[in-house]
N, C-alpha and C positions, 0 to 999 in steps of 0.2 A: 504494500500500500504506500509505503513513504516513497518507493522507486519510481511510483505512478503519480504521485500529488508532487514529486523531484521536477521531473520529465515534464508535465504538466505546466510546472511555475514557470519553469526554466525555458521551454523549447515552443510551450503552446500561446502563452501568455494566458494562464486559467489564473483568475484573482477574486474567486470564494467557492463556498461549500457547494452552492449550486452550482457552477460553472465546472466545478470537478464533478460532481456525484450524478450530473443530469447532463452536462455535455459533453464532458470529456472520455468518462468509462460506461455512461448507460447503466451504471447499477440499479438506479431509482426505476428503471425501466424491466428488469430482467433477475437482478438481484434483492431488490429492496431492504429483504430481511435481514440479508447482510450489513447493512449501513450503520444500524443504533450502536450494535458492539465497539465500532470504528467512531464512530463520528467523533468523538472527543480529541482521539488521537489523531484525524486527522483535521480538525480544528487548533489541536496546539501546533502541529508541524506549520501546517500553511503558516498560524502567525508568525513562527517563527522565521518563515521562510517570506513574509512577506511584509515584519516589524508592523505587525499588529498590536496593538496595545489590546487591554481587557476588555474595553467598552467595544470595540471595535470586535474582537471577537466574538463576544455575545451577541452583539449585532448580527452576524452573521449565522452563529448556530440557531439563533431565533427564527431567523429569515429561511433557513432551511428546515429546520423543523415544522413549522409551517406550510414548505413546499412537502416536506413527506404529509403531513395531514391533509395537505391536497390528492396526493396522489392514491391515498387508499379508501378516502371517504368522499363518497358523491352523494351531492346537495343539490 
């Protein structure tokens, strides 16, 4: 996972959780169940990798989290 959110930062220009988890790998698409385990970790990596402060990464797990409640609950 970190080799793909690496590759991703670095080569794609991917700059959040959505942009990795729904367009970069399709997980949210095909894996889904796979993502909660991870998400954290790769919420610290990207900020790490993209000098996120705290506010700014919450931002961002909220905002996807969100996109996951979209995608499995229809309204």
């Amino acid at each position: 996972l970190k080799a793909e959110i690496w590759y991703c930062v670095h080569y794609e220009m991917c700059t959040s959780l959505a942009d990795f988890f729904i367009r970069r790998t399709g997980m949210i698409f095909f894996y889904i169940k796979e993502i909660e385990p991870v998400l954290e970790t790769a919420a610290e990596y990207m900020a790490d990798l993209l000098s996120w402060d705290d506010k700014t990464k919450s931002k961002y797990l909220d905002a996807f989290r969100e996109d996951l409640k979209h995608a499995t609950m229809f309204e």
